[in-house]
C-alpha positions in Angstrom: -7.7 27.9 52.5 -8.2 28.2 49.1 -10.8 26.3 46.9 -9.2 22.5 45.7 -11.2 23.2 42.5 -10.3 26.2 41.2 -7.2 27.3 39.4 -4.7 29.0 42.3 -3.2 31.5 39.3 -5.0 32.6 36.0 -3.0 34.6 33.7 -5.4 35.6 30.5 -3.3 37.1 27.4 -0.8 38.7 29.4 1.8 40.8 28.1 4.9 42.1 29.6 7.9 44.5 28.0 11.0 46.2 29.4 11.8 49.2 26.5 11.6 47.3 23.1 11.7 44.2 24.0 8.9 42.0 24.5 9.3 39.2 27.1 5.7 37.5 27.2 3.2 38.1 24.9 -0.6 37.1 25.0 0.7 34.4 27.8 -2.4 32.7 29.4 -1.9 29.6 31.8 -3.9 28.5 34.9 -2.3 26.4 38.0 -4.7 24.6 39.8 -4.1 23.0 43.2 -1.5 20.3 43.7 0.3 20.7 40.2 3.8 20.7 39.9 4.9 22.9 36.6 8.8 23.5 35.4 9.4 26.8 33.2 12.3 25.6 30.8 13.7 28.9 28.1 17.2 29.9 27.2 18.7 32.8 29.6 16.8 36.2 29.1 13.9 34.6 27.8 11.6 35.9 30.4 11.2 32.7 32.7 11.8 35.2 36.1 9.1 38.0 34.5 6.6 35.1 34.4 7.2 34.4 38.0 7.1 37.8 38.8 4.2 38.3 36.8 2.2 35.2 38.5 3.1 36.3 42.4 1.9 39.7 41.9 5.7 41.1 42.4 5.5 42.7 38.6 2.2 43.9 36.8 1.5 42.9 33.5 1.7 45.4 30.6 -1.5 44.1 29.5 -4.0 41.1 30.1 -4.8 39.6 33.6 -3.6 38.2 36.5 -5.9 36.5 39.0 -5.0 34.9 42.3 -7.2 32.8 44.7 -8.7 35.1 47.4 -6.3 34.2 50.8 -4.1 32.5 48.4 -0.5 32.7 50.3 2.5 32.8 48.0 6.2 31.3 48.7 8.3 32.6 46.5 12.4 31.8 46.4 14.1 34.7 44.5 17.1 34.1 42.1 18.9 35.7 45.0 18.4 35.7 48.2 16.2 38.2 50.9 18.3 36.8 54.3 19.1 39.7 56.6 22.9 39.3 57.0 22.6 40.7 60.6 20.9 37.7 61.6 21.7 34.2 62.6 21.0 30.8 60.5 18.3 30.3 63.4 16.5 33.2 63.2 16.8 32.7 59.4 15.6 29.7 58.8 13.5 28.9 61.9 12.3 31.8 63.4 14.5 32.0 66.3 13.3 28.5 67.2 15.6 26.6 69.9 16.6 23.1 69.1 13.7 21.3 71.4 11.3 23.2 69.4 12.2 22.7 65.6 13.1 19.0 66.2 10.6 18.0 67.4 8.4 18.1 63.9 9.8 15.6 61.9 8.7 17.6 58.6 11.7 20.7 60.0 13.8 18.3 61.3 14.4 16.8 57.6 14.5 20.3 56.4 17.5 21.1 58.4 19.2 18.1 58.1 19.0 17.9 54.7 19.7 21.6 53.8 21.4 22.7 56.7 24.2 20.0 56.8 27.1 21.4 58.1 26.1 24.7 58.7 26.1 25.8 62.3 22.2 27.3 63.1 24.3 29.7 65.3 26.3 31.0 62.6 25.6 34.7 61.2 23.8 34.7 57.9 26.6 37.2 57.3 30.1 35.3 55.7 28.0 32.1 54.4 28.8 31.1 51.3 26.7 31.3 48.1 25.4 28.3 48.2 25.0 28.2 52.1 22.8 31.1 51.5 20.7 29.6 49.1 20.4 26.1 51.1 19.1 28.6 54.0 16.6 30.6 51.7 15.3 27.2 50.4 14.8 25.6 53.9 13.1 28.6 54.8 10.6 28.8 52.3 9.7 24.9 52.5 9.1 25.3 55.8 6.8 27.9 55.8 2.8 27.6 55.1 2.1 28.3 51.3 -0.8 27.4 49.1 1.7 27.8 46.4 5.1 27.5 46.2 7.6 29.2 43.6 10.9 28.5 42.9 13.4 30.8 40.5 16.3 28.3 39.5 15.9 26.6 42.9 19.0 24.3 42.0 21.5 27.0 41.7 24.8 26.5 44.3 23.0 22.8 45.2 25.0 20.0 44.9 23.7 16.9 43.3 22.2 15.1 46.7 20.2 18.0 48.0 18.9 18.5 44.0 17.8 14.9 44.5 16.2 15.6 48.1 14.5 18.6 46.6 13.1 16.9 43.8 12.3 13.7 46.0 10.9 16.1 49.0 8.2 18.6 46.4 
């Protein structure tokens, strides 16, 4: 478990391009335990190379990136990682049956909220857009991270499960 005292993420003076075109520069932050942080920039400003630069998913051009030894990462993509030959259920809950996810009141409001509607039987393969992102986003929350990242979480949400979300982190 990683130290309540120390910063999670450290970026000092980090720079990161693609060709010409400079997308951070000399970018240092820390995020310490417990904080919740919202990246706000116009489309292709860089907001998803930050993220990528903070996970550890892209390397900086220059400066540094340090992470808390064991820290474990949850990160939800702009679009999605589900394997369509899967189910909602193995998806979302590991395969768990119904006795065994509702049982934890923590999953159970996952899937209510998120999973309305959508049959945990169903294949992952033929949901909708934003079926697939209410599956990625249940999936994530209800997995065990130290830090949790979300790239424009709100996308294909309607306005109750926005609310939830920002009521539930």
């Amino acid at each position: 478990m990683p130290d309540a005292r120390a910063n999670l993420v450290n970026l000092e003076r980090v720079s990161k391009s693609y060709g010409v075109r400079p997308l951070l520069t000399d970018v240092s932050l820390g995020i310490g335990a417990g904080e919740r942080i919202g990246i706000v920039g116009r489309n292709g400003d860089g907001k998803t190379t930050l993220l990528e630069v903070m996970t550890g998913l892209e390397e900086p051009d220059a400066g540094r990136v340090s992470r808390q030894r064991g820290l474990l990462i949850g990160y939800l993509h702009q679009g999605d990682e589900l394997e369509d030959t899967h189910s909602v259920r193995e998806a979302v809950l590991g395969g768990r049956s119904d006795h065994e996810w509702a049982a934890d009141p923590r999953t159970r409001e996952v899937v209510e909220e998120l999973l309305a509607g959508v049959a945990l039987d169903r294949a992952v393969l033929g949901l909708s857009g934003g079926e697939r992102r209410r599956c990625s986003l249940a999936a994530l929350l209800l997995g065990e991270h130290d830090l949790v990242v979300l790239d424009e979480p709100t996308n294909h949400l309607d306005a109750e499960s926005v609310a939830w979300l920002a009521q539930h982190l």
